[in-house]
DOGUVO-545899 format. One line per 3 residues: number of its first residue (from 1); for each residue x, y, z of C-alpha. Coordinates in nm, 3 decimals, padded with zeros to 5 digits, always signed. Example, Ala and Ser with C-alpha at 12.3 -4.5 7.8 and 13.67 -1.06 7.14 Angstrom:
2
1> +01.230 -00.450 +00.780 | +01.367 -00.106 +00.714
***
This chain:
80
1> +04.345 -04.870 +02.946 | +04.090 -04.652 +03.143 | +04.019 -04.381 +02.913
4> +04.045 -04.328 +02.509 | +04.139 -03.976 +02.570 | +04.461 -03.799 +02.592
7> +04.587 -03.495 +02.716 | +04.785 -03.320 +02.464 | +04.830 -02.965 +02.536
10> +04.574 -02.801 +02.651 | +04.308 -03.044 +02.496 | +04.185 -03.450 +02.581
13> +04.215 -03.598 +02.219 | +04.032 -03.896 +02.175 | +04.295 -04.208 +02.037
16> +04.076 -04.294 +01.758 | +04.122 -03.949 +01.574 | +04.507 -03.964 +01.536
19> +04.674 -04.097 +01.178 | +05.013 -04.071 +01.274 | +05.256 -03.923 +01.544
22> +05.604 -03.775 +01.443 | +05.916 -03.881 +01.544 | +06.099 -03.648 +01.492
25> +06.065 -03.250 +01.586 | +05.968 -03.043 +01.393 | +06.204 -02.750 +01.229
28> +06.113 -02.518 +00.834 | +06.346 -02.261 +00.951 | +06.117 -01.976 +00.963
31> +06.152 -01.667 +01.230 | +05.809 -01.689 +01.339 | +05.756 -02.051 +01.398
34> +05.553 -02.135 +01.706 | +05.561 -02.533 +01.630 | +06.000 -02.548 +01.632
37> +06.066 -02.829 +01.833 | +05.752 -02.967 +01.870 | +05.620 -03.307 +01.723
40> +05.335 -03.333 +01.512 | +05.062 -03.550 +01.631 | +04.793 -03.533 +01.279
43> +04.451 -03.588 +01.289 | +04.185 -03.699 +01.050 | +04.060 -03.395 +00.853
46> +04.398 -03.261 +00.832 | +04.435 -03.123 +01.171 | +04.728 -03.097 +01.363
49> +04.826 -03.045 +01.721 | +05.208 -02.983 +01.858 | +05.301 -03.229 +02.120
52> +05.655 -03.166 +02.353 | +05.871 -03.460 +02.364 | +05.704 -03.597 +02.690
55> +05.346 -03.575 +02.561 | +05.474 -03.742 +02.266 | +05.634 -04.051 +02.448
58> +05.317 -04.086 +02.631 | +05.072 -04.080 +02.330 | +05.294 -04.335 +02.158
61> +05.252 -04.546 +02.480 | +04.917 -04.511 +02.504 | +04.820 -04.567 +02.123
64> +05.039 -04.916 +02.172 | +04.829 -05.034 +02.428 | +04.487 -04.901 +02.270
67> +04.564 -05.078 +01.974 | +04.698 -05.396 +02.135 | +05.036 -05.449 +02.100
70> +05.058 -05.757 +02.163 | +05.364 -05.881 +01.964 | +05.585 -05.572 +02.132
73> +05.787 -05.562 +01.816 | +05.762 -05.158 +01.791 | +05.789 -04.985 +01.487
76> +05.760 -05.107 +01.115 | +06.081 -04.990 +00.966 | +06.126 -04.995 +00.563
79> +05.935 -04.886 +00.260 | +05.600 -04.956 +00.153
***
């Protein structure tokens, strides 16, 4: 990988800040939502940013092969 940043948006987001990606959209229901749709990509502190379903595909991509995924097995599924 070239570059630890990723374009999300309208911003380059450095790999290292992200906790977690959703994988599925997000939807509460209200009138005024700006984020329906959209997949929540959280950062440390408690930020968010609202990734479309491409930007999302990539960033999961791109945080496999930043971390070394070397076994290719995917996601954990289960309970901890």
């Amino acid at each position: 990988m070239e570059s630890p940043l990723f374009l999300v948006d309208d911003k380059h987001l450095p790999l290292y800040r992200i906790v977690w990606v959703s994988d599925t959209p997000h939807f509460c229901g209200e009138e005024d939502c700006m984020c329906e749709g959209r997949y929540e990509v959280r950062l440390e502190a408690d930020e968010s940013l609202w990734a479309n379903r491409e930007e999302r595909d990539c960033l999961v991509t791109a945080l496999q092969q930043w971390c070394g995924d070397v076994e290719g097995e995917g996601p954990i599924e289960g309970d901890l």
